[in-house]
DSSP file (Angstrom, degrees, kcal/mol; ACC not computed):
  #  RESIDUE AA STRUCTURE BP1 BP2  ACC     N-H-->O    O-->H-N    N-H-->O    O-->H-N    TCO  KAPPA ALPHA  PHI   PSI    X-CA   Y-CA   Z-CA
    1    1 A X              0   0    0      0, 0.0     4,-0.4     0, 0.0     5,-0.1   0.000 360.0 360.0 360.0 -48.6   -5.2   -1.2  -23.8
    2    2 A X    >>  +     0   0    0      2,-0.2     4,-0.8     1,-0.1     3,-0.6   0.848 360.0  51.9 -68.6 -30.4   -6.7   -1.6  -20.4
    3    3 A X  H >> S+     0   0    0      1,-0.3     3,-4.0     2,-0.2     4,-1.8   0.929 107.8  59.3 -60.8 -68.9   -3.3   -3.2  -18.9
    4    4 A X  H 34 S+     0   0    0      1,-0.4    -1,-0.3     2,-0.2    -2,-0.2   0.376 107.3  39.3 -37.3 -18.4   -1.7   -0.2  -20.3
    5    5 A X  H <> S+     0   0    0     -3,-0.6     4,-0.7    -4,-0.4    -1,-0.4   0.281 111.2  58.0-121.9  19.2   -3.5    2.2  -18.5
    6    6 A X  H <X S+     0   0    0     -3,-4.0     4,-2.1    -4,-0.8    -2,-0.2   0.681 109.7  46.1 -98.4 -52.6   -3.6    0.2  -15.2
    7    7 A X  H  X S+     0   0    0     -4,-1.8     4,-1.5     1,-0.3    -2,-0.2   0.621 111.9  50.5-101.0   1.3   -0.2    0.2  -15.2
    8    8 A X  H  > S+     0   0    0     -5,-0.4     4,-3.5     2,-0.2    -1,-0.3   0.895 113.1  45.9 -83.0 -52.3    0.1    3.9  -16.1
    9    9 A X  H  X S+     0   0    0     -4,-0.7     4,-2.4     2,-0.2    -2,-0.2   0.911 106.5  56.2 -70.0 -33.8   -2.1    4.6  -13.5
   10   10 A X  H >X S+     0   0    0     -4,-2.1     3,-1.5     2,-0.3     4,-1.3   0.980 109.5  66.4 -57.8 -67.4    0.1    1.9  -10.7
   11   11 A X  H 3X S+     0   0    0     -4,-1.5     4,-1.2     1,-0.4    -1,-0.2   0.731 103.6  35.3 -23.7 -54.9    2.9    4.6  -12.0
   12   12 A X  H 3X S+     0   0    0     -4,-3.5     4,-0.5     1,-0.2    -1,-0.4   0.633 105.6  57.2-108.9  16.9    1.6    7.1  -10.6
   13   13 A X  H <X S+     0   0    0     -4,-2.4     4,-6.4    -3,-1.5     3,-0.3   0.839 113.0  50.8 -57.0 -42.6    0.2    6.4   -7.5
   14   14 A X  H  X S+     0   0    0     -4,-1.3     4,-1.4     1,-0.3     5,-0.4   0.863 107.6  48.7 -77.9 -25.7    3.6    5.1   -6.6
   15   15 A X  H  < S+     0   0    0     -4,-1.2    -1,-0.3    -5,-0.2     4,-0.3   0.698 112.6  50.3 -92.0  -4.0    5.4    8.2   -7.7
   16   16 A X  H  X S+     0   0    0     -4,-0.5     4,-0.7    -3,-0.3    -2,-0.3   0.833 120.3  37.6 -90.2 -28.6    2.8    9.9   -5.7
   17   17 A X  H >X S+     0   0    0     -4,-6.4     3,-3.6     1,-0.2     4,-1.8   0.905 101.5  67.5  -7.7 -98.8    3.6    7.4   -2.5
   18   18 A X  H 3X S+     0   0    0     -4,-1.4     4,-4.1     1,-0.3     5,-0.4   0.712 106.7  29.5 -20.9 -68.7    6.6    7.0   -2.6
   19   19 A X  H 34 S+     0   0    0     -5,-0.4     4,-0.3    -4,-0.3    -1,-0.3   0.624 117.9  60.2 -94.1   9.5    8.2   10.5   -1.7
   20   20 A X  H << S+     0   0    0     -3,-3.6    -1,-0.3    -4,-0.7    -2,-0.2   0.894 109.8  42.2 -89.5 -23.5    5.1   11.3    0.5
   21   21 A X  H >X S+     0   0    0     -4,-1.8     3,-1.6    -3,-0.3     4,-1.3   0.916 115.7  49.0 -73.0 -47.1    5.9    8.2    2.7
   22   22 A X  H >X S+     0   0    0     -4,-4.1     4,-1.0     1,-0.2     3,-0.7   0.968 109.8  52.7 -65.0 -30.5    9.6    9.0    2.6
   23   23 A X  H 34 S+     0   0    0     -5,-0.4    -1,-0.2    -4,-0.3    -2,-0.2   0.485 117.4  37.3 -73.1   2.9    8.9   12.8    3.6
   24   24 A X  H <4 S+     0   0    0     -3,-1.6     4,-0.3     2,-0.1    -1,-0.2   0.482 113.5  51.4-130.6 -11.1    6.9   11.7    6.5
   25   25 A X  H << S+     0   0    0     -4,-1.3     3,-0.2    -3,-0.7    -2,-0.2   0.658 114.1  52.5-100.7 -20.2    9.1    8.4    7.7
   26   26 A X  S  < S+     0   0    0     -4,-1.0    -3,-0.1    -5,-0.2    -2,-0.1   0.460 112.8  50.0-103.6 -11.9   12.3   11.4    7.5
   27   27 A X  S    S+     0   0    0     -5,-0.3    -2,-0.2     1,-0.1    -1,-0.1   0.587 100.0  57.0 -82.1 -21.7   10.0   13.5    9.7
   28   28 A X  S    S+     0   0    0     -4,-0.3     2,-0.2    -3,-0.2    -2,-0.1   0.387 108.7  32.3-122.0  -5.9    9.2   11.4   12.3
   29   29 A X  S    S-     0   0    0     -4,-0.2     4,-0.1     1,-0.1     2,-0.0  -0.825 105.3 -51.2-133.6 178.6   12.6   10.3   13.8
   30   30 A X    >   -     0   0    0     -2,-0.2     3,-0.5     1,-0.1    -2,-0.1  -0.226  50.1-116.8 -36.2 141.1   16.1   12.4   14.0
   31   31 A X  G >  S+     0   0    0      1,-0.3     3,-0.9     2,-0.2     2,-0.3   0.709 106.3  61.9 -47.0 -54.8   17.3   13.8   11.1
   32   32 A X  G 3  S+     0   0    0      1,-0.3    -1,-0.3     2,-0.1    -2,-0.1  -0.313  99.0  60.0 -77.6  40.5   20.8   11.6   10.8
   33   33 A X  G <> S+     0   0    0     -3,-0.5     4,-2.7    -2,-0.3    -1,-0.3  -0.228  71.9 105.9-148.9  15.1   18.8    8.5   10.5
   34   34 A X  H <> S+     0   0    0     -3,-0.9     4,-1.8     1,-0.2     5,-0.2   0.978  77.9  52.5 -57.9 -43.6   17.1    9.7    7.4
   35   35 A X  H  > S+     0   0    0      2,-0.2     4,-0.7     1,-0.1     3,-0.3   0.888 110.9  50.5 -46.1 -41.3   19.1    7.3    5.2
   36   36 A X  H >> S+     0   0    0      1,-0.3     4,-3.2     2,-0.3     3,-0.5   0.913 113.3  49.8 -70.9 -56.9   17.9    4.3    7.7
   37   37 A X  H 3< S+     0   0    0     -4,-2.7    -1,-0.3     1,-0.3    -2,-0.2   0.850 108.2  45.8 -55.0 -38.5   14.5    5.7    7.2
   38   38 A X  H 3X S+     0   0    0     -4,-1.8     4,-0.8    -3,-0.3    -2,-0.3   0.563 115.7  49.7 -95.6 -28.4   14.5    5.8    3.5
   39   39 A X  H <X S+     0   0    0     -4,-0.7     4,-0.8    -3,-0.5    -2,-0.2   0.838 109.5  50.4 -89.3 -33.5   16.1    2.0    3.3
   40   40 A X  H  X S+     0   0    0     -4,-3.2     4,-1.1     2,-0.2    -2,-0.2   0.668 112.1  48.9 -81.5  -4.5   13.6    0.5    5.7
   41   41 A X  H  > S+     0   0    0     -5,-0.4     4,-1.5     2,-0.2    -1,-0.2   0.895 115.0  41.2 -86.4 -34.9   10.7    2.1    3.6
   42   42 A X  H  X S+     0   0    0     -4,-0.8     4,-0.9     2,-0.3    -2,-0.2   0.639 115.0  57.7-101.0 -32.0   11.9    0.9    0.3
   43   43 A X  H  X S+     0   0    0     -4,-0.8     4,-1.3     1,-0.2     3,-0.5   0.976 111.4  37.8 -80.2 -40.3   12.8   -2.6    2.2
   44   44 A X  H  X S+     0   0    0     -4,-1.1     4,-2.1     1,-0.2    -2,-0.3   0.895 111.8  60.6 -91.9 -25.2    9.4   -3.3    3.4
   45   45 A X  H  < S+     0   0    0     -4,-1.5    -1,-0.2     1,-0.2     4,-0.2   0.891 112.5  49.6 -57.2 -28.6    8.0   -1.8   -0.3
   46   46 A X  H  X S+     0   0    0     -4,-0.9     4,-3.4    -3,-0.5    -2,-0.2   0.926 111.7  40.9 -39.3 -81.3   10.1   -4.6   -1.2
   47   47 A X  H  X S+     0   0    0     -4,-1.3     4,-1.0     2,-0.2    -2,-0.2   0.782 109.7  56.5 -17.7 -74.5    9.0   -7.2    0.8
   48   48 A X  H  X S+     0   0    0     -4,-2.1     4,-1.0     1,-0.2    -1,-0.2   0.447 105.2  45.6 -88.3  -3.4    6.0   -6.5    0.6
   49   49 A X  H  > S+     0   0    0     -5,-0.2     4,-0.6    -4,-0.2    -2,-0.2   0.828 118.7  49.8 -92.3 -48.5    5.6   -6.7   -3.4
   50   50 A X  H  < S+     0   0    0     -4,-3.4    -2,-0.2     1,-0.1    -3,-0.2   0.731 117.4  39.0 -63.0 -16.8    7.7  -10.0   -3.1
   51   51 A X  H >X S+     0   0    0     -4,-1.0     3,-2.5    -5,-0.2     4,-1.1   0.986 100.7  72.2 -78.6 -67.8    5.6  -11.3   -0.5
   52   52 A X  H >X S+     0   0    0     -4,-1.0     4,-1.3     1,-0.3     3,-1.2   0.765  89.8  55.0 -36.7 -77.8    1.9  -10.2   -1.6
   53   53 A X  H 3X S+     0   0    0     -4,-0.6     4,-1.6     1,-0.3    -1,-0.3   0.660 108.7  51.2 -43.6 -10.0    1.0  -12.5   -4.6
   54   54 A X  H <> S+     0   0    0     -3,-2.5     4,-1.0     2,-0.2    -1,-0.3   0.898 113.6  45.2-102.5 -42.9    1.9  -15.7   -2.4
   55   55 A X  H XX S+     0   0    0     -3,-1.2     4,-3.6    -4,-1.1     3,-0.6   0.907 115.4  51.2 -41.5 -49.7   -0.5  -14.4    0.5
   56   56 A X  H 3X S+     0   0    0     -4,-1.3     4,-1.5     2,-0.3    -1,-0.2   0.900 108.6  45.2 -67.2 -58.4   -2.8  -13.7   -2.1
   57   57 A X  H 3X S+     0   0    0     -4,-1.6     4,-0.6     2,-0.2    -1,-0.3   0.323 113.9  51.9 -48.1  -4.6   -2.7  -16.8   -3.6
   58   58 A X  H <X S+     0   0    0     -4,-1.0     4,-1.8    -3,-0.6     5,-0.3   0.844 105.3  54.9 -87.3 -70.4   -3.0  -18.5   -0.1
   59   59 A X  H  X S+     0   0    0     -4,-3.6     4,-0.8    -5,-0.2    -2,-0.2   0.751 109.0  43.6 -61.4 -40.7   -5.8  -16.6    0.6
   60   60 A X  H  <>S+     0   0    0     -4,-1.5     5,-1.5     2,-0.2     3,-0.4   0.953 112.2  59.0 -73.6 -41.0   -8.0  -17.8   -3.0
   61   61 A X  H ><5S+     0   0    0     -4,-0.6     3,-2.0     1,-0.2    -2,-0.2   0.936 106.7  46.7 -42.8 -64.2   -6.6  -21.6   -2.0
   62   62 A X  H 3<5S+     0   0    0     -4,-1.8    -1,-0.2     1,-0.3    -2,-0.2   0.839 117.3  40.2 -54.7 -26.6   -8.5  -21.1    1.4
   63   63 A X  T 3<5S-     0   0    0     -4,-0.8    -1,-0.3    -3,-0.4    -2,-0.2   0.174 113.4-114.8 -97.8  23.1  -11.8  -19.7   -0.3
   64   64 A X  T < 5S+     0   0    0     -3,-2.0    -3,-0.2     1,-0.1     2,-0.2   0.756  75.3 132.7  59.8   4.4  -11.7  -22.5   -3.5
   65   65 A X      < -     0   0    0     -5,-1.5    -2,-0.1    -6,-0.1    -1,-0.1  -0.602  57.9-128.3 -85.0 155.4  -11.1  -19.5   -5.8
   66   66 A X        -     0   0    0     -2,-0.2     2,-0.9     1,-0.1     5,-0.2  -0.479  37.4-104.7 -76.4 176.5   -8.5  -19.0   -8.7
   67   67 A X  S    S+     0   0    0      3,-0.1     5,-0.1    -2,-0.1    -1,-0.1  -0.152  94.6 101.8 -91.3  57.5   -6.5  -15.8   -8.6
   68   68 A X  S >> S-     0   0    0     -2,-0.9     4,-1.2     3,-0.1     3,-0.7   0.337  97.0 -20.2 -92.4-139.0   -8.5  -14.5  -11.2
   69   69 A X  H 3> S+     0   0    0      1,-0.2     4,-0.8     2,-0.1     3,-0.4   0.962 130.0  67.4 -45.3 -63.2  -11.4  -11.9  -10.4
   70   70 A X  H >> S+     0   0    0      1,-0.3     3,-1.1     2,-0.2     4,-0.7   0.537  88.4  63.8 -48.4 -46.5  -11.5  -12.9   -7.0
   71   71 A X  H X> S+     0   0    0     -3,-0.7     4,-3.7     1,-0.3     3,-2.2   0.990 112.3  37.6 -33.0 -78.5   -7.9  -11.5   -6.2
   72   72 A X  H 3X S+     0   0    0     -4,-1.2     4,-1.3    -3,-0.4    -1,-0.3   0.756 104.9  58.2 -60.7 -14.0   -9.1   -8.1   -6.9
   73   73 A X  H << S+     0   0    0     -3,-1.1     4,-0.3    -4,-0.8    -1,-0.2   0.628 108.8  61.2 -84.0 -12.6  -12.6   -8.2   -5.5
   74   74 A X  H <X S+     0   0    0     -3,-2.2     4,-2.0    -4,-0.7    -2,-0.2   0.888 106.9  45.9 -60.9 -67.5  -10.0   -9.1   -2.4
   75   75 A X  H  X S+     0   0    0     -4,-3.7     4,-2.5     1,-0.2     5,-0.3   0.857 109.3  44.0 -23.1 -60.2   -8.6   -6.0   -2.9
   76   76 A X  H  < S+     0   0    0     -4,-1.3    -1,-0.2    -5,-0.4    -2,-0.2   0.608 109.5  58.5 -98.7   2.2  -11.1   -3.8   -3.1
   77   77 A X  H >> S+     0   0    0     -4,-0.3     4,-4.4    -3,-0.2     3,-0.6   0.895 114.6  44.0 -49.4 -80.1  -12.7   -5.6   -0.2
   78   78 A X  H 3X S+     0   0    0     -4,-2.0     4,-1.0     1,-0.3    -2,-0.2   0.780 115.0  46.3 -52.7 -38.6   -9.2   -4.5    1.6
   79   79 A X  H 3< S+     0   0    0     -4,-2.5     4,-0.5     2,-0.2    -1,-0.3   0.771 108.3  50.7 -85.3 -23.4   -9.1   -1.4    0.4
   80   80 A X  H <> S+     0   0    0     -3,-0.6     4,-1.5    -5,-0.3     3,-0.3   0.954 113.5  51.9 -71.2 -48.4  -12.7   -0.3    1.1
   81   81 A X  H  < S+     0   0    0     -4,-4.4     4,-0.3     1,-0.2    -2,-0.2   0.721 108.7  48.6 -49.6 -38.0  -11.8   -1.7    4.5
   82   82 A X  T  X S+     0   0    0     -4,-1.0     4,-0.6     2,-0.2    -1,-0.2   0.499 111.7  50.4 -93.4 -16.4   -8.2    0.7    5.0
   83   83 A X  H  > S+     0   0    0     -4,-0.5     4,-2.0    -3,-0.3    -2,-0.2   0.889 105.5  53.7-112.8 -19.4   -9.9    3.7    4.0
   84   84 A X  H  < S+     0   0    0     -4,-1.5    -2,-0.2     1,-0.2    -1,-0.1   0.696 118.4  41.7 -29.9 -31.2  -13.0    3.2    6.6
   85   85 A X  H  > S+     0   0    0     -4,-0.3     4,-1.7     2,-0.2    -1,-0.2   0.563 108.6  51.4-119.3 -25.6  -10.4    2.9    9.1
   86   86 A X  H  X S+     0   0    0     -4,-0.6     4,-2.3     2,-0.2    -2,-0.2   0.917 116.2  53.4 -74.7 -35.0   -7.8    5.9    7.9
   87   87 A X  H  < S+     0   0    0     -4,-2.0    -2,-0.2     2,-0.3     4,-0.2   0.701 113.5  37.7 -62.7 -33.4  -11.4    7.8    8.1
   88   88 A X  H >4 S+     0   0    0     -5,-0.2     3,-0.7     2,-0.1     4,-0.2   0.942 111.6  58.0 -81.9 -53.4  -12.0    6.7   11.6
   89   89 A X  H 3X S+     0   0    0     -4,-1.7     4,-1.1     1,-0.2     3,-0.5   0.698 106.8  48.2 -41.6 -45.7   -8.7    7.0   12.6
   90   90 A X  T 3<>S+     0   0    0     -4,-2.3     5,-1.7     2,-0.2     4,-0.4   0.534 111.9  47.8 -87.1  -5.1   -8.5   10.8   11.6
   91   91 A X  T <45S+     0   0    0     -3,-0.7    -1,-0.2    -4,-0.2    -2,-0.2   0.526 112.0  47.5 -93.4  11.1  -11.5   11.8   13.2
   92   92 A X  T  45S+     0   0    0     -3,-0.5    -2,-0.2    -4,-0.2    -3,-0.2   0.456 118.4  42.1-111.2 -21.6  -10.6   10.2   16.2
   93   93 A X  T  <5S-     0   0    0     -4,-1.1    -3,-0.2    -5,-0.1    -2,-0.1   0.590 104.3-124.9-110.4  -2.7   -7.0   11.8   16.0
   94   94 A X  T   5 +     0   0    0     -4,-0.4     2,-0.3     1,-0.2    -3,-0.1   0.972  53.2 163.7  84.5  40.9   -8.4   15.1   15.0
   95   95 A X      < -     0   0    0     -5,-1.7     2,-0.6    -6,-0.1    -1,-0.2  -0.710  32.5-146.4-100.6 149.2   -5.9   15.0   11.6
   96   96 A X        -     0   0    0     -2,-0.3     2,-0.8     1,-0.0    -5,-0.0  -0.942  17.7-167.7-124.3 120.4   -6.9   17.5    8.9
   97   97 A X              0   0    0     -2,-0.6    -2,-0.0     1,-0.2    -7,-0.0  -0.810 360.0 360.0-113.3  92.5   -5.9   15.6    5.4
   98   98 A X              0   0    0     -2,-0.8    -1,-0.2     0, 0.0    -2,-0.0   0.828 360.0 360.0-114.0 360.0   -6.0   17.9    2.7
């Protein structure tokens, strides 16, 4: 039950992501490099999915943990960490995120 709604929930975060990162990666260069934009977002989403779980597992090998709880208390370490800093970072760039 609980997977199921974890992975409902991974659903939609991504399907809200996803087209906010491409709308803003198709924004931020010419127009006729939108395709280019949209392939290099989706390559490093890529990447970075193939990638993560061996970092992650590198990372409990250096602390003596399994990738059990600890992975996710890793996380939410790291994520507590990325929104301190998106928070600093937009009052310091004077961005209004609503």
């Amino acid at each position: 039950m609980m997977l199921g709604a974890l992975a409902i929930g991974i659903g939609i975060g991504y399907g809200i992501s996803a087209p906010c990162q491409l709308n803003l990666a198709s924004s931020l260069i010419p127009h006729r490099y939108t395709s280019v934009a949209t392939s290099v977002c989706y390559t490093a989403r890529g990447i970075g999915g193939f990638i993560s779980p061996v970092v992650i597992g590198a990372i409990c090998s250096a602390f003596g943990k399994t990738q059990g709880l600890f992975s996710f208390q890793l996380a939410a370490v790291l994520l507590f960490i990325l929104v301190l800093l998106m928070l600093v970072y937009e009052k310091k760039m004077d961005i209004h995120i609503s």
